[in-house]
Every structure is written in C-alpha cells, then in structure tokens.
PDB file with SEQRES, HELIX, SHEET and CRYST1 records, atoms N, CA, C and O in Angstrom:
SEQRES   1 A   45  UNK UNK UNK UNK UNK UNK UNK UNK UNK UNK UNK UNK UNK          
SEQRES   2 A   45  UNK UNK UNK UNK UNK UNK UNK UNK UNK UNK UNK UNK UNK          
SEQRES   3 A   45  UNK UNK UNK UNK UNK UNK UNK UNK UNK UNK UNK UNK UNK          
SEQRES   4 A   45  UNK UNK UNK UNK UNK UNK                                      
HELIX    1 AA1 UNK A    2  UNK A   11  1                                  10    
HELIX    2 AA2 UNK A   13  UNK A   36  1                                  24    
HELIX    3 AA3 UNK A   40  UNK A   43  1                                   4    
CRYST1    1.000    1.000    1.000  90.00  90.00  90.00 P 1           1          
ATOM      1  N   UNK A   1      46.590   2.195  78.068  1.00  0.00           N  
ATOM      2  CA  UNK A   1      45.258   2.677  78.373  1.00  0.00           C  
ATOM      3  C   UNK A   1      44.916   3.905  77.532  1.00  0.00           C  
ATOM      4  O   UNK A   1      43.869   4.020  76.895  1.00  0.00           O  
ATOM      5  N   UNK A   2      45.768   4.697  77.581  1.00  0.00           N  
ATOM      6  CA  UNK A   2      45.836   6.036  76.363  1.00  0.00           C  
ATOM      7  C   UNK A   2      44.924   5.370  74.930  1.00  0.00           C  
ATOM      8  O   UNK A   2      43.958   5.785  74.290  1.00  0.00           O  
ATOM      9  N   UNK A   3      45.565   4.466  74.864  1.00  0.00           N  
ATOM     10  CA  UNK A   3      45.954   4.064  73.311  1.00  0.00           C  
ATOM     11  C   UNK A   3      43.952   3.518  72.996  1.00  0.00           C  
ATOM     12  O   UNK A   3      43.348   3.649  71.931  1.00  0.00           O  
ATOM     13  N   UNK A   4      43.443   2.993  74.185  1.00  0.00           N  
ATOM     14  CA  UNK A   4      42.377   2.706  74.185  1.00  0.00           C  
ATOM     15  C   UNK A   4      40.961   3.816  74.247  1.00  0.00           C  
ATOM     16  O   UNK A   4      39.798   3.744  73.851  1.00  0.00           O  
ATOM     17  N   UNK A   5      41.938   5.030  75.103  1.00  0.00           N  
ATOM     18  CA  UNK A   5      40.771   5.860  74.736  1.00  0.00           C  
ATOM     19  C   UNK A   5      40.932   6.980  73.357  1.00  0.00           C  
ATOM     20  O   UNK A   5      40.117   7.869  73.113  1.00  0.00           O  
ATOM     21  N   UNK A   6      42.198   6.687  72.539  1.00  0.00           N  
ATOM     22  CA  UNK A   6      42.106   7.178  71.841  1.00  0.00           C  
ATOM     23  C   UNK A   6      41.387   6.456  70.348  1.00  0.00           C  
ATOM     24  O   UNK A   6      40.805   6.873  69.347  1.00  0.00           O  
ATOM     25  N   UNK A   7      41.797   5.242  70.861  1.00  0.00           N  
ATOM     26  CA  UNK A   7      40.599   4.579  69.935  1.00  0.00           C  
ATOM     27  C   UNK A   7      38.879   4.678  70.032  1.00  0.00           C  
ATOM     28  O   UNK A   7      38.060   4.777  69.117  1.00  0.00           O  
ATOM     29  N   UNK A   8      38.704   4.620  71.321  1.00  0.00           N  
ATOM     30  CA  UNK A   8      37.393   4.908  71.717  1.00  0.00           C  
ATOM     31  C   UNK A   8      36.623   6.389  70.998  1.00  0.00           C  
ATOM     32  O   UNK A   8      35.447   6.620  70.721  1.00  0.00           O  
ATOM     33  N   UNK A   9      37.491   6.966  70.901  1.00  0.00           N  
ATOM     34  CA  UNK A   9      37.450   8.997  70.910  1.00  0.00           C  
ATOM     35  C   UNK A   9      37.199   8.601  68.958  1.00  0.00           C  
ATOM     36  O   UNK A   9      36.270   9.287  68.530  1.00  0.00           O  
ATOM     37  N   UNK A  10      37.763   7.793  67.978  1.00  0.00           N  
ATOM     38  CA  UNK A  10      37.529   7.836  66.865  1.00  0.00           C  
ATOM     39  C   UNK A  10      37.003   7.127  66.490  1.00  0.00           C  
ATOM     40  O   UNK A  10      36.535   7.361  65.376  1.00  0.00           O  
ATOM     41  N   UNK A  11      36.731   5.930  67.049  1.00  0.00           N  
ATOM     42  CA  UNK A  11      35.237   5.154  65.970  1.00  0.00           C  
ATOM     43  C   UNK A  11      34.313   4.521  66.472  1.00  0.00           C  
ATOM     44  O   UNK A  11      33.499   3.703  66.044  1.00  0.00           O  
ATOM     45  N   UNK A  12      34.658   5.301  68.089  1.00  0.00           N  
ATOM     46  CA  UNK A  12      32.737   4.901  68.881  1.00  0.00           C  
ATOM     47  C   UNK A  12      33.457   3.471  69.766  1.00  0.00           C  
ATOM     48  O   UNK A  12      34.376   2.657  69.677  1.00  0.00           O  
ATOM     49  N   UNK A  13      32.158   3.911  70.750  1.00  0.00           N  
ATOM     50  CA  UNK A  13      32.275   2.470  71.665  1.00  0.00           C  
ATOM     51  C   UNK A  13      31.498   1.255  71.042  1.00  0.00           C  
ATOM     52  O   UNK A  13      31.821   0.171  71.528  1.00  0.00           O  
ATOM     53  N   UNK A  14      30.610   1.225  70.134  1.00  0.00           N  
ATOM     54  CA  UNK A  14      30.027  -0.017  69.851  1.00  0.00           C  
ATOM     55  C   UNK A  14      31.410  -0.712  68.961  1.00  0.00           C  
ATOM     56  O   UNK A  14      31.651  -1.914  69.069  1.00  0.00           O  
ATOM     57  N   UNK A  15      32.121   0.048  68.230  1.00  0.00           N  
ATOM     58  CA  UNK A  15      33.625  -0.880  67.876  1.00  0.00           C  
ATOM     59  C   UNK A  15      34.401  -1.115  68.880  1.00  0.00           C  
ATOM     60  O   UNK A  15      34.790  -2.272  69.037  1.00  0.00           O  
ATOM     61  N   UNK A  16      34.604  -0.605  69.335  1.00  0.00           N  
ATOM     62  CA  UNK A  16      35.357  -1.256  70.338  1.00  0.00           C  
ATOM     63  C   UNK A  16      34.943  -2.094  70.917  1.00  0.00           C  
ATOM     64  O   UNK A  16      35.594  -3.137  70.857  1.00  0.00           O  
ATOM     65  N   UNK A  17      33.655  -2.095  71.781  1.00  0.00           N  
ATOM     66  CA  UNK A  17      33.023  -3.377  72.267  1.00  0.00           C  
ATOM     67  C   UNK A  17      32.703  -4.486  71.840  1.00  0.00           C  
ATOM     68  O   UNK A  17      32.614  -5.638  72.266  1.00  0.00           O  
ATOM     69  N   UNK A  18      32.511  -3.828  70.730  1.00  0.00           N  
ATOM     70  CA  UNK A  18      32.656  -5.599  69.040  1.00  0.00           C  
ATOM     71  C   UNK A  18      33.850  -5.896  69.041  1.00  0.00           C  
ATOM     72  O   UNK A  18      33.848  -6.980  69.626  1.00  0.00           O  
ATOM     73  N   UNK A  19      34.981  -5.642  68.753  1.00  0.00           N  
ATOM     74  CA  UNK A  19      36.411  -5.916  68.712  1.00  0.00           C  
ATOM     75  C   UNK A  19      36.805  -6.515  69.956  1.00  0.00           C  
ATOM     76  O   UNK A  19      37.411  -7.581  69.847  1.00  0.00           O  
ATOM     77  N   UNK A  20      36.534  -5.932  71.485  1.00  0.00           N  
ATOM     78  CA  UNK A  20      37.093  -6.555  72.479  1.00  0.00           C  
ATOM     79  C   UNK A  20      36.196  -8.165  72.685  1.00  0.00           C  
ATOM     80  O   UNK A  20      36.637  -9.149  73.279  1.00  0.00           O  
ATOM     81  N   UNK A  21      35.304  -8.084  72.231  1.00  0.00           N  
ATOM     82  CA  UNK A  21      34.012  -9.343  72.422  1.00  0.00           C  
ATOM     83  C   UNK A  21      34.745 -10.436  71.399  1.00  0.00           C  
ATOM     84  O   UNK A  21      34.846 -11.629  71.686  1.00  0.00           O  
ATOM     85  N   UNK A  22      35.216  -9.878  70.224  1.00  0.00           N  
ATOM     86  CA  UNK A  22      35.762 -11.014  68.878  1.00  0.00           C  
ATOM     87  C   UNK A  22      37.189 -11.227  69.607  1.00  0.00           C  
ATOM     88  O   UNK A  22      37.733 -12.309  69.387  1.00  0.00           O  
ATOM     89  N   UNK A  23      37.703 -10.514  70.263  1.00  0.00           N  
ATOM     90  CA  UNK A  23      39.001 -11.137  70.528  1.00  0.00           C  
ATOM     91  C   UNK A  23      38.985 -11.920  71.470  1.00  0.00           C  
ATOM     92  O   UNK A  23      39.918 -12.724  71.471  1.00  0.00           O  
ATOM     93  N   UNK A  24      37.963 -12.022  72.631  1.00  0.00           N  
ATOM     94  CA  UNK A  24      37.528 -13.078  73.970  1.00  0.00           C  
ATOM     95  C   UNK A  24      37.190 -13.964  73.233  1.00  0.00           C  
ATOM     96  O   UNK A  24      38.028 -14.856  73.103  1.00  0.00           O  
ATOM     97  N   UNK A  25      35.823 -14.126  72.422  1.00  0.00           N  
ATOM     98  CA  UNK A  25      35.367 -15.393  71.691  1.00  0.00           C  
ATOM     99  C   UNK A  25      36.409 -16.084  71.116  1.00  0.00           C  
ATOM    100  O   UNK A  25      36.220 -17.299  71.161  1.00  0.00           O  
ATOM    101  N   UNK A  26      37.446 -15.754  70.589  1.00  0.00           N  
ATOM    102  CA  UNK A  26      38.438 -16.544  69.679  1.00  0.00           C  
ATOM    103  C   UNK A  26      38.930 -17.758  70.473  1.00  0.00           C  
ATOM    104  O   UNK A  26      38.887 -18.934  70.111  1.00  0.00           O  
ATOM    105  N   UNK A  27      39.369 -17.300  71.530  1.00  0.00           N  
ATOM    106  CA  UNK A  27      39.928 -18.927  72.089  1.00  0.00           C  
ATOM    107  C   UNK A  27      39.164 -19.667  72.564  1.00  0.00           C  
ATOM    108  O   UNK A  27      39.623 -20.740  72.954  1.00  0.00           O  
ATOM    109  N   UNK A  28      37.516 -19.376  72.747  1.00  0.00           N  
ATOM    110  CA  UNK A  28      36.387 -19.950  72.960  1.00  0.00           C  
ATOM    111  C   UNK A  28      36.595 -20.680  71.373  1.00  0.00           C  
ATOM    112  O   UNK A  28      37.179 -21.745  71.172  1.00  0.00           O  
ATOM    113  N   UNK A  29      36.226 -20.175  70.770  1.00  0.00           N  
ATOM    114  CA  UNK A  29      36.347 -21.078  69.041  1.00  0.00           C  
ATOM    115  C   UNK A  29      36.887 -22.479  68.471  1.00  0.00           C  
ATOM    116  O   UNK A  29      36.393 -23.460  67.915  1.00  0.00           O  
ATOM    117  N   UNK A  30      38.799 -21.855  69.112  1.00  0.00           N  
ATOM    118  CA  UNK A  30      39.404 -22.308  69.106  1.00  0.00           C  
ATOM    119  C   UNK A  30      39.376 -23.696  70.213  1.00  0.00           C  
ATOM    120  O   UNK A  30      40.090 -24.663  69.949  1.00  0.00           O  
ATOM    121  N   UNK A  31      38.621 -23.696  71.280  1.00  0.00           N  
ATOM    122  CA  UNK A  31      38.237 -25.161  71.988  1.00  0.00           C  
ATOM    123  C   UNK A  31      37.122 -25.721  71.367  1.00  0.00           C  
ATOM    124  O   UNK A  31      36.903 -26.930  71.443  1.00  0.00           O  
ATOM    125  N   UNK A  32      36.443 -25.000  70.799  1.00  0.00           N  
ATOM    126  CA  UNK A  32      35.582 -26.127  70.166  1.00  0.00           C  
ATOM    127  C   UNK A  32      35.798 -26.459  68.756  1.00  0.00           C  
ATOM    128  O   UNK A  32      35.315 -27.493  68.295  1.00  0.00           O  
ATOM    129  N   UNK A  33      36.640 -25.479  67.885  1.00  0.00           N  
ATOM    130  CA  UNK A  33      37.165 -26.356  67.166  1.00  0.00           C  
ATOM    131  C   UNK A  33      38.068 -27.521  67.498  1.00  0.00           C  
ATOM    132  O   UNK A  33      37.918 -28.561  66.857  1.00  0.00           O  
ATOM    133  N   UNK A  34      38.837 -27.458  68.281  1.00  0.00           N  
ATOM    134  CA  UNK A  34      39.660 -28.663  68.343  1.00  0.00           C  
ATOM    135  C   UNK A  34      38.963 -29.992  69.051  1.00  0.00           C  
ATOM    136  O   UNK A  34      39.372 -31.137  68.862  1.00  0.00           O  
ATOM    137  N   UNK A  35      37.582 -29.564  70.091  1.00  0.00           N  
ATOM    138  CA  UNK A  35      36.573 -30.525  70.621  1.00  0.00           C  
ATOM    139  C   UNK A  35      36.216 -31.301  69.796  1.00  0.00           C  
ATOM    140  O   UNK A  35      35.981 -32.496  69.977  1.00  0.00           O  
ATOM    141  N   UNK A  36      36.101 -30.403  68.323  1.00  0.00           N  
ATOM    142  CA  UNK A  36      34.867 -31.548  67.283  1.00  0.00           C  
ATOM    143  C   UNK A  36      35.867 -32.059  66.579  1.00  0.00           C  
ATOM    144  O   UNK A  36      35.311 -33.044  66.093  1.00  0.00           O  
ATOM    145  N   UNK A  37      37.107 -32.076  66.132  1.00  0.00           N  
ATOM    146  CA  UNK A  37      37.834 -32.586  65.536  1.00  0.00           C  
ATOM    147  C   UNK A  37      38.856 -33.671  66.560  1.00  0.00           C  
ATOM    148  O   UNK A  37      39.922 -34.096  66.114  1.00  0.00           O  
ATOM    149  N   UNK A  38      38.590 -33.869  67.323  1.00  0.00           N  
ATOM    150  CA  UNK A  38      39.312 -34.861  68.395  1.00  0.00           C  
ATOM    151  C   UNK A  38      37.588 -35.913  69.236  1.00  0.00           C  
ATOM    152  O   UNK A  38      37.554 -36.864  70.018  1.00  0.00           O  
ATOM    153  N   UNK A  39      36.394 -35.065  68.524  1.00  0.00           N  
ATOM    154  CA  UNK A  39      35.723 -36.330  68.637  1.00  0.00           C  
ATOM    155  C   UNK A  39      35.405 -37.211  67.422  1.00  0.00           C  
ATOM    156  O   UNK A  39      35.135 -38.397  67.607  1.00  0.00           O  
ATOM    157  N   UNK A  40      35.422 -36.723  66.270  1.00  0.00           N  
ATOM    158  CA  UNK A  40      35.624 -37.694  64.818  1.00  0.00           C  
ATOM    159  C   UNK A  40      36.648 -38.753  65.402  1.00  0.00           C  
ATOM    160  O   UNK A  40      36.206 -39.897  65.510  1.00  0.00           O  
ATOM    161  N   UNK A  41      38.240 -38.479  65.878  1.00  0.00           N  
ATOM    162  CA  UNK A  41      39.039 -39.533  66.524  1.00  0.00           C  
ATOM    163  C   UNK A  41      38.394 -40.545  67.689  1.00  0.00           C  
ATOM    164  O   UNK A  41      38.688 -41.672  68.088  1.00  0.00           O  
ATOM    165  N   UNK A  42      37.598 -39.787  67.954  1.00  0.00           N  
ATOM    166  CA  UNK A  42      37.068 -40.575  69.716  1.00  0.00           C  
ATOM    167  C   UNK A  42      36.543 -41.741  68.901  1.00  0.00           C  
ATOM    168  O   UNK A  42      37.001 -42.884  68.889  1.00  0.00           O  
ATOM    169  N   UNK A  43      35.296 -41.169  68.085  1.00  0.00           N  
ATOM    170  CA  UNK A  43      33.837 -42.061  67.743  1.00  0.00           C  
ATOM    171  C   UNK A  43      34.454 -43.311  66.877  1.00  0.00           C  
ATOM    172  O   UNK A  43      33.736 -44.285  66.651  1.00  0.00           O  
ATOM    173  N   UNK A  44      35.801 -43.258  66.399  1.00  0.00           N  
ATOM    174  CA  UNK A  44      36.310 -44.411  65.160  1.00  0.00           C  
ATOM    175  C   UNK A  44      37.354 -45.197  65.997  1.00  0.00           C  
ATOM    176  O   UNK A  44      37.995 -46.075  65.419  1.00  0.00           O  
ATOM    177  N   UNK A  45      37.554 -44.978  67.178  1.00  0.00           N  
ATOM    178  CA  UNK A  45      38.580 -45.733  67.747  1.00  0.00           C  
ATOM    179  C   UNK A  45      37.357 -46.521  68.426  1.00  0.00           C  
ATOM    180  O   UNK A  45      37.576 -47.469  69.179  1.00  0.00           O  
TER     181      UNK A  45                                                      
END                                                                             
C-alpha cells in the first residue's frame, strides 16, 4: 500500500488511474480475443 502512495505522490492520480484501468481491461481483451478466434473455428465446422 506504501508503494502505491508513493507512486501516487510522483506522477499524479490520473496515472495511476490509467494504469490501474489498463491492467483490469487486459483480461477483458484477452476473452475477446480468444472469443473471435474460436468463432472463425465455430462458423467452418
């Protein structure tokens, strides 16, 4: 928790709140990449 407000204390809360937002979205990404590439398989079988 330290470690977070010492990040906070040097390059602002709008980075940090961008950074914590890109690291949630990623495994959001990561299901829909693998959604659209496992329906190319669906639509040819």
């Amino acid at each position: 928790m330290n470690e977070i407000a010492v990040l906070l204390s040097e390059v602002g809360f709008p980075v940090v709140v961008t950074l914590y937002l890109l690291h949630r979205i990623e495994a959001k990404l990561e299901a829909v990449i693998t959604s659209i590439q496992t329906l190319s398989e669906r639509l040819s079988a």
